[in-house]
N, C-alpha and C positions, 0 to 999 in steps of 0.2 A: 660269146656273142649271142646265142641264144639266150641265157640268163640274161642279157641286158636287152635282147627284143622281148622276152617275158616281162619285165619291170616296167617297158616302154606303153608295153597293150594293157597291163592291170592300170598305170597310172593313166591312160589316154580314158579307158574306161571310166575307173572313178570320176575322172574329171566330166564326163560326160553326162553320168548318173548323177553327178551334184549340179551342173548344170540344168538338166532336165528339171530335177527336183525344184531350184530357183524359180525356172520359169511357171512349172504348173503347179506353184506354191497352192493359188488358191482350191485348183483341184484336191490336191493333196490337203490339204485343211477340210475340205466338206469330207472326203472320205475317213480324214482322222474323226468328226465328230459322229459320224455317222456308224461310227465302230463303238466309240464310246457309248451311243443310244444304243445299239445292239446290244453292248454286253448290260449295258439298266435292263432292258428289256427282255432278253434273254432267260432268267428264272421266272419272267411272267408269261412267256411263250413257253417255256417246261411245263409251267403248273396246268395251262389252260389246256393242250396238247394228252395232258392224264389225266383229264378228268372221263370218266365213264359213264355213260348212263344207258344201260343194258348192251345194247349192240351199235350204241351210237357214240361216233368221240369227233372234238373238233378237228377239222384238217390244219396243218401246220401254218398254209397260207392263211389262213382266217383267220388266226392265233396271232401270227405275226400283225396281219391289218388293225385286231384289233387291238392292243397290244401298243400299237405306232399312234393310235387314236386315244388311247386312253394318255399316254405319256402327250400328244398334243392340246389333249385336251386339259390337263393339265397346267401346261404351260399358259395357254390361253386362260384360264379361270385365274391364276395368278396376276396375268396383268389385266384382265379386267377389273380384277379386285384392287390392284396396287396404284393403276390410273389416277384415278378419281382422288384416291387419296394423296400421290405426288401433287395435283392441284393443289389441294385443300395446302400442304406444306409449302407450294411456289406463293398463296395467296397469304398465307403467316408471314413468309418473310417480305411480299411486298406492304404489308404495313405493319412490319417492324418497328418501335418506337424505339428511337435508338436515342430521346432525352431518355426514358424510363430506366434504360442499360445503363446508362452513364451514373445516373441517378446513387443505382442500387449499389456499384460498385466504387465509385470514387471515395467512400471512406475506407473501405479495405486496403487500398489500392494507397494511400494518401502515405504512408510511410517508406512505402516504394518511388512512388515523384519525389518525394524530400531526400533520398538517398541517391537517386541521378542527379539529380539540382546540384546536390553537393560534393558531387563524385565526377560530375562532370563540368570544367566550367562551362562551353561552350552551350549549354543547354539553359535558355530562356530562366527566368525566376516562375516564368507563369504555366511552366511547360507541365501536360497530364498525360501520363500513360495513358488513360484509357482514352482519350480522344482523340489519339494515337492511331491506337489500334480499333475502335471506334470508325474511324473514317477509314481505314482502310479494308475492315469488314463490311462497310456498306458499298465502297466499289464491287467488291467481291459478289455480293450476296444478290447482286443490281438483279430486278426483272429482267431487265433489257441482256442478261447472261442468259437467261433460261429460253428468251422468247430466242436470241441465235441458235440455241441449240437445238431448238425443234426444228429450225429450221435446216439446218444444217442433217439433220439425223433425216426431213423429210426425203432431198437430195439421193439418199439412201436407199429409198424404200424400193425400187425397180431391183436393185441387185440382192437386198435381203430378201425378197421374194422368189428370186433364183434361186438365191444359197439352201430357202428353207427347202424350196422344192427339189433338191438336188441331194440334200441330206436326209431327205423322208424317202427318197425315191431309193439310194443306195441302202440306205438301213433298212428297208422292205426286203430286199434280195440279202443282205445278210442275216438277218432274222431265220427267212423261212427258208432257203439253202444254205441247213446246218454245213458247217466243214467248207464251206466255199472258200477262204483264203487258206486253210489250210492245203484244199483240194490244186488253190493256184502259185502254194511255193511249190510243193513236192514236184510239182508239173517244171519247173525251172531248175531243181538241184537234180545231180545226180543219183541213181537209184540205192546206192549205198548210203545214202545220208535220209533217205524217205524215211526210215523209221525215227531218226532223230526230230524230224522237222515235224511229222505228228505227233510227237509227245511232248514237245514244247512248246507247239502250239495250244495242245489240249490242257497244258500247265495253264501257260500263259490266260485263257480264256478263264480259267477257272478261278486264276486269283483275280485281275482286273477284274469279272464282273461282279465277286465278293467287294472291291475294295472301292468302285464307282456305288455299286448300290449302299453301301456303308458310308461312305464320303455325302451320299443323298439324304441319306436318313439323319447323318450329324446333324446338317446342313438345317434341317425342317425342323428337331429338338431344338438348336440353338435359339432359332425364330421363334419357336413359338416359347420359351422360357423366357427370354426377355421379354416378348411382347406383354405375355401374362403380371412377368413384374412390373413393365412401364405402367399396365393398367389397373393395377390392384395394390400394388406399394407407391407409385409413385402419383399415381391419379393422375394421368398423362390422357388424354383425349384419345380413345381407342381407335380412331380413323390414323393417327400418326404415330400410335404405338407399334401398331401394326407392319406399316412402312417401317421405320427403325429398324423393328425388330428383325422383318426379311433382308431387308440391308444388311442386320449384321451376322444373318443366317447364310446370305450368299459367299460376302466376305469371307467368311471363316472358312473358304475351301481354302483361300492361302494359308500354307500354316505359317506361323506363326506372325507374321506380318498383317495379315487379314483382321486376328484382332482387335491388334491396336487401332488398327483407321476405323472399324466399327466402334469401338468405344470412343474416339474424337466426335464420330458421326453424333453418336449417341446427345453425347455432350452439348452439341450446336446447339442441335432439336431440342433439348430440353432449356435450354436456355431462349431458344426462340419461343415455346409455347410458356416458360413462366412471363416471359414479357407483355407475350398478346393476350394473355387470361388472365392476369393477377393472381397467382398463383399464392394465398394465404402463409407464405416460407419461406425465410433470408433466400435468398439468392444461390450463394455459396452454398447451405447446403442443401438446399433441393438439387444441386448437382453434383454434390457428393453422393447424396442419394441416389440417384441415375448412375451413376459411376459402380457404386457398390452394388448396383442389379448387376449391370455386366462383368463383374469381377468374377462375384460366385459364380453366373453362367459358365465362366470359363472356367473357374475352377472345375467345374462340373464336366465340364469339355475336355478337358485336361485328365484328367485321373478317373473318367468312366468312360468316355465315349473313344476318344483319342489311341486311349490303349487297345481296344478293342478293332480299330478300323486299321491303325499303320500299322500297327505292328503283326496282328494276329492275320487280317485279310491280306496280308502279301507276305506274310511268316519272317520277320524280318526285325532286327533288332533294333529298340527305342534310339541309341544312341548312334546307331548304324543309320537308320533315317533321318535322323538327327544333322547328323554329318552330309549325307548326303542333300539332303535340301539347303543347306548353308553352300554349298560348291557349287551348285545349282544358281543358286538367286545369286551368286558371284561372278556367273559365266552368261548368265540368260535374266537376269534382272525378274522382276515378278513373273513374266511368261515363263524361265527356267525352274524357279519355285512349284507352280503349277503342274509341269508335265517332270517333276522330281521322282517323284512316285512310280507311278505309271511306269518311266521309262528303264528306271533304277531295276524295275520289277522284269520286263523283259529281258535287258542284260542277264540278271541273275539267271532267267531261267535258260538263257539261250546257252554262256556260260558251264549250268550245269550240264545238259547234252553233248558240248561239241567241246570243252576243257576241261572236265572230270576228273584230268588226271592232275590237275592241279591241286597244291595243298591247300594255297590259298582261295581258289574255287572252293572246293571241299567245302572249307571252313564256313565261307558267305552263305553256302549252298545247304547246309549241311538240313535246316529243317521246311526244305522248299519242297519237300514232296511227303 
């Protein structure tokens, strides 16, 4: 009986803890990103923290402030700069010539209509792929998409003001009260387990803010590589190379999914500025060309950058992250993708403290410290 009122109060519990959790989701989300600034931030409050200049050093709060200020500052310089230019691409596509499109590509295209004509009967004599799909990129691509959306995102702007201020606000106090979540498990577990939950915390800190700052910096290479190729091999209009390229700079935190949608992106864009400039180059391959900047990018991503961020900043095997982010975006769709990493890397390190005595821990664990 006692065994089954034991089972009764852990599962009442649980249930309780996940409920909790549901309801103050969105708490819990400012505090999840406000961890993640922390630990970007975090080697740049170390370095500012040791610097010396005879008898004078920064205090850890100033560090921290500024620190929060440079990473928004940041932020902010970015969409200043990206604005202006998302215009300039909302104002390509709203005078899109979409005779020109049809133009360049209904001879290519012309052995393809002839092979559904004949492969299908129910399909017109007069019928053309591309006017096809033609019209159904111009619903798509409609101004009147983009003018909802701002508005819709305006709708917005009262609570993203909370969120931001909520997240700069928590990430200040974690910053500059080093050990504060670790100071507030040890405070909840038993005193036998304290020395565990400091040294997998102190793990845990250590590889996440390797593996966010690493994930940052791909992030910025990847952008600025294509942008460079859109504007130098490709002779892409440097105001929308730009965009692209941080589009597919962002993108590529998903791995391997992230990508691909940036190289489609890619793709549009270039096909939208060879229309509206007359771009001196068949069609086809001024967009193979576009295609093969982002190829290499990734190859480049792939076999320098990649290896160096998943595998070494969280110690953890290619084929093991590998797997793991495939189960992930299986269970959690793109958002399980995203936080694959990260969470995989917790496990591991929680794992290695509290079931060490496991073979197959062991194994997982073996070069995480």
């Amino acid at each position: 009986m006692d065994k089954l009122a034991k089972y009764i109060i852990i599962t009442a519990v649980t249930a309780i803890v996940v409920f909790l959790g549901w309801y103050f989701r969105t708490i819990l989300l400012y505090i999840a990103v406000a961890i993640v600034i922390s630990l970007i931030g975090k080697p740049v409050v170390k370095f500012l923290t040791g610097l010396r200049i005879k008898k004078f050093h920064i205090p850890r709060w100033f560090a921290s402030a500024l620190t929060l200020a440079l990473i928004i500052c940041v932020c902010l310089s970015l969409f200043l700069l990206l604005a202006p230019m998302i215009g300039q691409f909302v104002h390509l596509i709203n005078n899109l010539s979409l005779s020109s499109l049809s133009t360049q590509v209904s001879e290519p295209l012309q052995k393809i209509n002839e092979f559904i004509i004949k492969s299908i009967p129910s399909v017109q004599p007069d019928f053309r792929i591309e006017i096809f799909l033609l019209d159904y990129f111009k619903d798509f691509v409609n101004i009147g998409t983009f003018s909802n959306l701002i508005v819709s995102l305006a709708s917005f702007i009262t609570e993203f003001g909370i969120a931001v201020f909520s997240i700069v606000f928590i990430a200040f106090f974690l910053l500059m009260e080093n050990g504060l979540i670790t100071d507030v498990l040890t405070s909840i577990v038993p005193d036998r387990l304290e020395d565990n939950v400091r040294r997998a915390t102190k793990s845990i800190n250590s590889l996440l803010s390797r593996y966010f700052v690493g994930i940052s910096l791909e992030s910025l290479f990847v952008a600025t590589l294509n942008s460079i190729g859109l504007i130098f091999i490709a002779k892409m209009d440097p105001q929308l190379a730009i965009v692209v390229g941080f589009a597919s700079g962002i993108l590529n935190i998903i791995p391997y999914l992230g990508p691909f949608i940036g190289d489609l992106i890619a793709v549009i864009m270039a096909l939208i500025f060879h229309l509206n400039t007359g771009v001196e180059m068949p069609l086809l391959i001024y967009l193979l060309i576009v295609l093969a900047i982002f190829i290499v990018t990734q190859f480049i991503d792939n076999y320098v950058f990649q290896p160096l961020i998943y595998s070494n900043s969280v110690k953890a095997h290619p084929l093991e992250i590998f797997l793991i982010i495939l189960i992930a975006g299986q269970i959690g769709g793109v958002f399980g993708i995203l936080i694959a990493v990260p969470f995989y890397t917790v496990l591991r390190v929680i794992a290695s403290e509290f079931l060490s005595n496991s073979k197959f821990v062991q194994r997982i664990t073996r070069n995480i410290k």
